[in-house]
C-alpha positions as CSV (number, residue, x, y, z in Angstrom):
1,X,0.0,0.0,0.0
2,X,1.0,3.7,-0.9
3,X,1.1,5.9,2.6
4,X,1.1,10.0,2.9
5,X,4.5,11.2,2.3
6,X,5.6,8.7,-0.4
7,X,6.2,9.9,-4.2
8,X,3.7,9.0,-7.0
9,X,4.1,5.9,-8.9
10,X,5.2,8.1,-12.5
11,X,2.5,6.9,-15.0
12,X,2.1,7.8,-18.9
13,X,-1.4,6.5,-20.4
14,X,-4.0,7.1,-23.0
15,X,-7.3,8.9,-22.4
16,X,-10.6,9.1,-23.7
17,X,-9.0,10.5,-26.7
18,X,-5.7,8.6,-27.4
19,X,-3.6,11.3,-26.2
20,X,-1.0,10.5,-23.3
21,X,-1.4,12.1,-20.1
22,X,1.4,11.6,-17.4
23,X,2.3,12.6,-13.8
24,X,4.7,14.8,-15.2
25,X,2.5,17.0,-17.0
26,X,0.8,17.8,-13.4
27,X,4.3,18.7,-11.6
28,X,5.1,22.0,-10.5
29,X,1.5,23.0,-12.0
30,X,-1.4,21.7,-10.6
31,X,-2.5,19.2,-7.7
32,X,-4.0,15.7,-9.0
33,X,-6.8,13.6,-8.1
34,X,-6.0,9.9,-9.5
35,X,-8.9,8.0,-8.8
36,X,-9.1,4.3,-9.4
37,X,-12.7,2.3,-10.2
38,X,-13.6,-0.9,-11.3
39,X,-15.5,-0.9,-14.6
40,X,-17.3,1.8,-16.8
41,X,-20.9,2.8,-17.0
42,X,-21.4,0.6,-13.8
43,X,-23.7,2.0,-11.2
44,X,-21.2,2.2,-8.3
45,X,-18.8,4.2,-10.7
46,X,-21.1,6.3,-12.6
47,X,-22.2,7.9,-9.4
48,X,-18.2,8.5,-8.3
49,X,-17.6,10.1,-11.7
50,X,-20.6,12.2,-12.1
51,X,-20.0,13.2,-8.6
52,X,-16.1,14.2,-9.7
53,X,-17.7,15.9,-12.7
54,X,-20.3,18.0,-10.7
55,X,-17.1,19.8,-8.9
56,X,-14.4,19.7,-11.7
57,X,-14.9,24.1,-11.4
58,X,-14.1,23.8,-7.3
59,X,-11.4,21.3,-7.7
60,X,-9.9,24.0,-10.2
61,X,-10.7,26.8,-8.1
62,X,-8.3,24.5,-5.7
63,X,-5.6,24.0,-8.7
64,X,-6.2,20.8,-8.5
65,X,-7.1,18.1,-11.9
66,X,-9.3,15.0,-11.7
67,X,-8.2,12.1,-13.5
68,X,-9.7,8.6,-13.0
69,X,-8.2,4.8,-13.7
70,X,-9.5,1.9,-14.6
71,X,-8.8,-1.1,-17.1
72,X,-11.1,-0.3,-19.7
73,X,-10.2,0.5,-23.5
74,X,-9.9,4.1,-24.2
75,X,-13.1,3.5,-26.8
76,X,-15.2,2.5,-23.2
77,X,-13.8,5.7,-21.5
78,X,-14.8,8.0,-24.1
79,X,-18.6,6.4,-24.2
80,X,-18.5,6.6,-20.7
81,X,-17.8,10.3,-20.7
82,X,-20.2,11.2,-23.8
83,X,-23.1,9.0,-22.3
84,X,-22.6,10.1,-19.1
85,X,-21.5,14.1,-19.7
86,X,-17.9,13.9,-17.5
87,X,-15.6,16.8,-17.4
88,X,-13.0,14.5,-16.1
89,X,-9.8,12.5,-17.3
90,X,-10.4,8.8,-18.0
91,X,-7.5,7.1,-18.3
92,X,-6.6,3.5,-19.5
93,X,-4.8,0.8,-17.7
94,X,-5.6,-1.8,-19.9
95,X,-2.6,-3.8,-18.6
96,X,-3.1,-2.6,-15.2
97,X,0.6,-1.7,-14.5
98,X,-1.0,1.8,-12.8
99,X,-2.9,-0.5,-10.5
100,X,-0.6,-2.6,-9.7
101,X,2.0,0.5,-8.8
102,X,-0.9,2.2,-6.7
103,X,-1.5,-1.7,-5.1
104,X,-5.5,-1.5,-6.3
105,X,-5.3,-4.7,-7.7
106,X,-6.3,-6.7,-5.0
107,X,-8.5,-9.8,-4.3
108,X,-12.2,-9.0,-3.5
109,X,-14.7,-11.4,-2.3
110,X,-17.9,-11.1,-3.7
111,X,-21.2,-13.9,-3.5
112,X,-18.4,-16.3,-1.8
113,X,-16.3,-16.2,-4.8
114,X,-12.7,-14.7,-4.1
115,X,-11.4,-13.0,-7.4
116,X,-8.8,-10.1,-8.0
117,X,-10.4,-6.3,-9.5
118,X,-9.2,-2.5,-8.8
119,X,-10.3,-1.8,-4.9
120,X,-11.9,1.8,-5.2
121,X,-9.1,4.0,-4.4
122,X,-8.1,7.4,-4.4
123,X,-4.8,9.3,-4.2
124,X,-4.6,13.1,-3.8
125,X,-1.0,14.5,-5.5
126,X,0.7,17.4,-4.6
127,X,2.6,19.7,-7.1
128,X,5.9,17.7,-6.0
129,X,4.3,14.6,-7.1
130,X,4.2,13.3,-3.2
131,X,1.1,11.7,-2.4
132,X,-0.6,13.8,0.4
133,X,-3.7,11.2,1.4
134,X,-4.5,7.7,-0.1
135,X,-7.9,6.3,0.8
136,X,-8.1,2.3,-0.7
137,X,-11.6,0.7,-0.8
138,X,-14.0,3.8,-0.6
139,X,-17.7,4.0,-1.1
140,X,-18.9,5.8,-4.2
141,X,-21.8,8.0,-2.9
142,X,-20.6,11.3,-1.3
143,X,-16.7,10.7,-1.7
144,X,-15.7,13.0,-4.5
145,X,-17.1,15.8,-1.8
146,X,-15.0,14.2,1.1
147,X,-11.6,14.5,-1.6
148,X,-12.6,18.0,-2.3
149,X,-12.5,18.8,1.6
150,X,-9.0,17.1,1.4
151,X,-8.0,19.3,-1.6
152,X,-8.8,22.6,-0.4
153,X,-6.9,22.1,3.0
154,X,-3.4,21.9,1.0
């Protein structure tokens, strides 16, 4: 597990729209929200991204960028943002390196059946690229409020 204090696993990945984003275009700029979630256009995460999407202007206003992870093909992040309406970075870990550096992948139990998915994570980045709070296995509903709190107190 990542803990306050340590430095960002450096990642370069496509988005929505096959362009690259990286840690390194966030140093020395702006803060970074990398937020990690299981699957696309799935309840659970549609909520968490909306909710990131309703307060892209006040995590700005806080210099601070939103970008969520998951293992989905950049074609199922950009439907996920046009159905859905998000202002936020998708980006695609297709071979889950990034969530294996952030240690998301981990096994879940669910109906008795053990198995290995992305535990809903977040990591809140300072302009140094030092993580400043890492939350593992949050609840959807409510939590993109709860990381803006975070945000504005840096």
């Amino acid at each position: 597990m990542l803990n306050v204090g340590d430095k960002a696993p450096d990642f370069a990945l496509p988005n929505a729209d096959l362009e690259k984003s990286e840690l390194g275009d966030y140093l020395g700029r702006s803060n970074l929200v990398l937020y990690f979630y299981p699957k696309d256009n799935t309840p659970g995460c549609t909520i968490e991204a909306l909710e990131f999407s309703d307060l892209v202007d006040e995590f700005r206003a806080a210099d601070t960028e939103v970008l969520g992870v998951s293992m989905d093909t950049c074609l199922s992040h950009g439907d996920f943002r046009d159905q859905n309406g998000l202002m936020i970075g998708l980006l695609a870990d297709v071979d889950g390196t990034l969530c294996q550096d952030y240690h998301v992948w981990q096994e879940k139990e669910a109906h008795g059946e053990k198995r290995m998915g992305i535990a809903r994570s977040t990591f809140v980045i300072d302009k140094e690229g030092t993580i400043r709070h890492a939350l593992y296995n949050v609840k959807p509903k409510g939590h993109a409020q709860a990381v803006l709190e975070l945000v504005q107190q840096l």
